[in-house]
N, C-alpha and C positions, 0 to 999 in steps of 0.2 A: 778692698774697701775703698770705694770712690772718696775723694777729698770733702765733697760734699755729704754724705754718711758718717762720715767721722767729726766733722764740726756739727753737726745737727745730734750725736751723742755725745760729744763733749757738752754742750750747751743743755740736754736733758741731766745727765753726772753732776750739774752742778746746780739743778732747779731742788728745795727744798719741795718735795712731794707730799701730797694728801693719799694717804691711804682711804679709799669711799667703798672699802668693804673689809671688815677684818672681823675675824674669830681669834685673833690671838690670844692666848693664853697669858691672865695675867703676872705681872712680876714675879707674887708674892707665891704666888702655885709653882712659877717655875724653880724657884729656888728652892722648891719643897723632893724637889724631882730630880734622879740621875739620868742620864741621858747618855747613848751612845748610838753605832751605825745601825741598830735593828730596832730602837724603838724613835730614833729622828727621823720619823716617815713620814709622809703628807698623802698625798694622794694616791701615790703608786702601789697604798695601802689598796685600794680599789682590785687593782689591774693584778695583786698579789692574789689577792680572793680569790677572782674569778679562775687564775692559773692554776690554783691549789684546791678550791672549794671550803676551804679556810679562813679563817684570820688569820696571819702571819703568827700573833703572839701562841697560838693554838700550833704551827707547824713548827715553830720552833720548842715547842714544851718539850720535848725527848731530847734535842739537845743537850749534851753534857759540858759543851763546851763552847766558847767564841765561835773556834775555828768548826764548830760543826753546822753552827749558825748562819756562817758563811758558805758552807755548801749547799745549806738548803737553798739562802739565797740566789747564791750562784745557780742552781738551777731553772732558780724562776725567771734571772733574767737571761739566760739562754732561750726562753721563748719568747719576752717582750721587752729588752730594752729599750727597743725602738719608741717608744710611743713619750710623750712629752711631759706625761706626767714622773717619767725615771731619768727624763734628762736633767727637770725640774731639778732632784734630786743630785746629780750630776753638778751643777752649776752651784750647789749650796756646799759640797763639797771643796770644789774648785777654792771658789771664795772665799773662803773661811776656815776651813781645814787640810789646806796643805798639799789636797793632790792637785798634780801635775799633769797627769795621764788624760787622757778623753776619755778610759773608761776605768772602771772597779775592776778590780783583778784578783791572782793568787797572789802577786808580788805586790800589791798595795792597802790591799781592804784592813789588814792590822793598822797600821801606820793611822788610815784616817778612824778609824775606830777609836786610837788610843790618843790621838787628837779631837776626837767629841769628847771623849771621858772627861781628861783635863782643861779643856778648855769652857765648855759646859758648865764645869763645878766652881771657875772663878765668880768670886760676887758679885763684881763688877758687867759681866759680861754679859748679862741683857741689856743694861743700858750701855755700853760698847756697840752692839748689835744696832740696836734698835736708833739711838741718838748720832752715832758717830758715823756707822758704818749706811747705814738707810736715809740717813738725814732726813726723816718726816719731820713734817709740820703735826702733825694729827693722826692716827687711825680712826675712823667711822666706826668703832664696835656695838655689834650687836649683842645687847644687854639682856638675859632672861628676867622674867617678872624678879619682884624684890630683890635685884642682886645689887650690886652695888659695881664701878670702875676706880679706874687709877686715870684721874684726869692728865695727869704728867703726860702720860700717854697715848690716852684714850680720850673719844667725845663717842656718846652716847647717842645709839641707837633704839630703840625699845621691842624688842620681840613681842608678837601680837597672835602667834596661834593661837595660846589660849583663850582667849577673846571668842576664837571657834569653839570652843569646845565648853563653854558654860552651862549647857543642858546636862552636863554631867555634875554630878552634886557634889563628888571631892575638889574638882576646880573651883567650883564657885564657893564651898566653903572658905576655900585657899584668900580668895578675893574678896570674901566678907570679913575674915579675919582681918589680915594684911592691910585694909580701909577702915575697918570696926562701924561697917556700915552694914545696913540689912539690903539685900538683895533678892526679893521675894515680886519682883516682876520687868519685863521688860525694859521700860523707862527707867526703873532704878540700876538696871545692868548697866545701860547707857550711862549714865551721872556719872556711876561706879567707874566706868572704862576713860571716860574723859576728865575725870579726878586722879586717876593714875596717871594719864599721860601728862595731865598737867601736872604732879607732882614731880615727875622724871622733866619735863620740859624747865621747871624753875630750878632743878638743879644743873642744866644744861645742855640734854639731850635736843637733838635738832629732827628726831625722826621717828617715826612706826616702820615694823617691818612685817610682813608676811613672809613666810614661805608654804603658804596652802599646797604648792602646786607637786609638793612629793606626797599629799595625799590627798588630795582631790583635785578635777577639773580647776585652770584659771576662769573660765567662762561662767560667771555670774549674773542674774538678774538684779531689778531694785524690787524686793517684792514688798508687796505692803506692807508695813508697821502692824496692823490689827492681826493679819494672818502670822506674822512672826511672832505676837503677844499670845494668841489663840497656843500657836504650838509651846512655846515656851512656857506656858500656865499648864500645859499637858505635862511638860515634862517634869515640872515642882514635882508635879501628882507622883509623880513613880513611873508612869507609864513610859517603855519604852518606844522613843520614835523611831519611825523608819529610816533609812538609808535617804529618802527623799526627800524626808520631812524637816531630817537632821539637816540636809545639803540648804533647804529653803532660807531656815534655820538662818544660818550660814553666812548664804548674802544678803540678807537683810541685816546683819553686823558686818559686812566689808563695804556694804554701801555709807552704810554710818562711819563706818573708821576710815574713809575716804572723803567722805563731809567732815566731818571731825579735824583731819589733820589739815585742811584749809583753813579752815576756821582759825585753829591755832597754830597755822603758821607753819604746821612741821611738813617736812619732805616724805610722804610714802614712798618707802619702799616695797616692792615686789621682786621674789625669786623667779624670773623665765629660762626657757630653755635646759641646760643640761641638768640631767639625774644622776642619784647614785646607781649602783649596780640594781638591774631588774626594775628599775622606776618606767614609768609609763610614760615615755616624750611625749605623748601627742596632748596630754594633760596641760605642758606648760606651755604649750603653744601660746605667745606674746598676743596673737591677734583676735585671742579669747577676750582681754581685757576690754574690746573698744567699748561697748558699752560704757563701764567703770569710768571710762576716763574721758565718753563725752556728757558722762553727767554731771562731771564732777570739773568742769574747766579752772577753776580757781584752786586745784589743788596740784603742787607739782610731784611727779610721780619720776619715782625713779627705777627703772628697769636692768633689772642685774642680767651677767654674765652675758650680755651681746646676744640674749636671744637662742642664742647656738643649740641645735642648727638650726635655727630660725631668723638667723642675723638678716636675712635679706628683708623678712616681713617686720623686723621692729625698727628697723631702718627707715621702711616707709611709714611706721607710726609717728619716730620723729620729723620724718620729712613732714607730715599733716598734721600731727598734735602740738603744738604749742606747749601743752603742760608736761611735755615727756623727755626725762635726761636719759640717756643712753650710756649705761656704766659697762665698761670691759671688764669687772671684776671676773677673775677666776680664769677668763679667756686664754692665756698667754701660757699658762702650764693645762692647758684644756688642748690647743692645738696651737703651735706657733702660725703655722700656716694659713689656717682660718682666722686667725686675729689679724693679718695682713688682708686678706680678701677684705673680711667685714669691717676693718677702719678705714680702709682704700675706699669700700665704697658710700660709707657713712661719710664722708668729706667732700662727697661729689654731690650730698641728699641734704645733710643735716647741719643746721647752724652752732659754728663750731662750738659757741656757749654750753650748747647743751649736748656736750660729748667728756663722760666723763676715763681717763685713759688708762686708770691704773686702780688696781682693787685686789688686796693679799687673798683675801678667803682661806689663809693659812692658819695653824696652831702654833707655831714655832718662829719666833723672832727671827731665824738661821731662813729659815722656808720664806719671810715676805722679804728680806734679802734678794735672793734669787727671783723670786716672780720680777720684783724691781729688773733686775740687771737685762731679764728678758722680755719684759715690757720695754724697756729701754731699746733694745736691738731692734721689736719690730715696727717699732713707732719709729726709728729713724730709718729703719729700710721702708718705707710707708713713704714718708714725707720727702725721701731724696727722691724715688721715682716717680710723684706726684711732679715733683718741680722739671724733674728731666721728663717726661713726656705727656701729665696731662696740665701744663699749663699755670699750674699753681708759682707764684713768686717767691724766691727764697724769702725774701722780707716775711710773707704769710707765714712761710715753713717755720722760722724762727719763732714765731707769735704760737704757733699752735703748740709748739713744745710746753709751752708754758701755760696755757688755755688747759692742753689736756693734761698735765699733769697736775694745777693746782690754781688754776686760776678761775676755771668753771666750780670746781670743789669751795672754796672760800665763800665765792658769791652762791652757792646754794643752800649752803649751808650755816652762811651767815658766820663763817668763823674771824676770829679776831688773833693775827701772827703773834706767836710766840718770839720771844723776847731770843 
């Protein structure tokens, strides 16, 4: 570890961070919850499926016991530890529960087992995690329609699929109730959809979010208002629309929820780049959206997980777009190695403002822990070899630790430090 890698991590260790992507699971749920080494899983839940064709909770049901639990495991990662979403895993251990070792074994796996049980079940020990141990400023959590947050916490994102999906009559009943407002045409969907956001906005949400792109195309038009009225008066009727007609549908409310969140100020978010198991990448391809975002110049747009593997082309979105912040959520336990390529080259393209460096995408207070500690690593192996050979000044180096980790976050989002 060069001298200069190590002071540019100590200086990240001690920036109070903006989480600008989280699913974490509130407080009051996790204290509802026991917890130990086969259901504290994050991602490598993925990479289990596809090794087994299962859900983990489904291969381990014959189980009679921990220790059998552990050899299923143990088998699964005999085929893929390697990958970073089980290192992910690895590192939350490390941290937090006790081991020692680089890897899970026959001679350890009890140990950190019986260290999730107990320490898990302390009261105290989400905010341990979360305040002491993570030292956030914030999580950016994404909020489903009428739910409510824990501002302690959390700042408020607002989930906007269903927004897509109003041609279906249980949603929108959902939305007529929930407002106590009628929703019997186009323009009143509209009211309807910017009277939610506005109600979530004066409680202190700072954003809309899509994540269209795990079921349909990113690439949208603006289509007409008349022709999205026309179908949408089709669909009151009962008639079912088409697959086409639903998509037209569609963008003619992502171009509104795009003008919308300019208007009032909030940040859109968008899901690009990676899928879950069997999702269709070439749907989230980032460079679907130009459209959207050269109609929309007054609205800033925020573009999740780096793109990946598309980091090179939403790189040059930011290099060109003015309205476009470039979030690393999720990246870091996606691939450490690609999150070094893609900020390395994002700092050569993109004004450092609008790079945002760190984003949990986790469930588990334990799980944004560790993304932290490894965003941490490769953002200071990023900016020590920027300065030893492309030129970059440690003075910048310094600046940017703080830029990406919370200083682009604050000013986007208009947050105000906690005390």
């Amino acid at each position: 570890m060069s001298d200069l890698r190590q002071r540019l991590l100590s200086q990240l260790r001690a920036i109070r961070a903006v989480d600008c992507h989280s699913h974490t699971m509130l407080s009051s749920t996790y204290a509802q919850c026991s917890h130990d080494l086969f259901d504290l899983m994050c991602y490598f839940e993925r990479d289990f499926q596809g090794a087994r064709g299962m859900p983990s909770a489904e291969a381990y049901r014959s189980a009679a016991s921990d220790a059998e639990k552990w050899t299923v495991l143990r088998g699964v990662l005999d085929e893929c530890r390697n990958v970073s979403y089980w290192r992910h895993n690895i590192v939350t251990y490390q941290e937090l529960f006790g081991l020692q070792d680089p890897e899970l074994t026959n001679a350890n796996w009890a140990a950190v087992n019986d260290a999730i049980r107990l320490r898990t079940a302390r009261p105290d020990w989400y905010r341990h995690v979360t305040e002491d141990r993570c030292n956030l400023e914030t999580q950016v959590r994404n909020i489903p329609w009428f739910e409510d947050w824990e501002p302690r916490y959390f700042t408020a994102v607002l989930r906007m699929e269903p927004a897509l999906e109003l041609h279906d009559a249980g949603t929108r009943e959902r939305l007529q109730e929930h407002l106590d407002r009628e929703l019997s045409s186009l323009a009143q969907v509209k009211e309807g959809l910017t009277a939610l956001i506005d109600r979530y906005r004066a409680r202190g949400s700072v954003g809309i979010k899509l994540a269209h792109a795990y079921q349909r195309t990113l690439a949208s038009e603006d289509v007409p208002d008349a022709v999205a009225e026309a179908l949408f008066a089709d669909a009151l009727t009962g008639r079912e629309l088409s697959t086409l007609e639903i998509r037209r549908l569609q963008d003619n409310i992502i171009f509104f929820l795009a003008r919308s969140a300019g208007e009032l100020g909030q940040v859109f978010e968008i899901h690009t780049g990676t899928q879950a198991n069997w999702g269709h990448i070439p749907d989230s391809d980032p460079l679907h959206l130009i459209p959207l975002l050269r109609a929309n110049p007054r609205t800033r747009f925020g573009l999740y997980h780096g793109g990946y593997p598309y980091s090179r082309e939403i790189g040059m979105l930011g290099k060109h777009f003015p309205n476009v912040w470039l979030n690393m959520a999720w990246m870091y336990v996606v691939t450490m190695e690609g999150s070094r390529r893609s900020l390395s080259e994002w700092l050569d393209l993109v004004p450092a403002n609008r790079i945002l460096g760190f984003g949990s995408d986790v469930t588990f207070p334990e799980m944004v822990l560790s993304h932290l500690v490894m965003a941490r690593s490769c953002i200071a192996d990023v900016l020590a070899k920027k300065v030893e050979r492309d030129f970059l000044s440690e003075e910048c180096a310094f600046d940017l630790c703080h830029k990406l980790m919370r200083d682009n976050a604050m000013a986007l989002y208009g947050l105000t430090p906690r005390e």
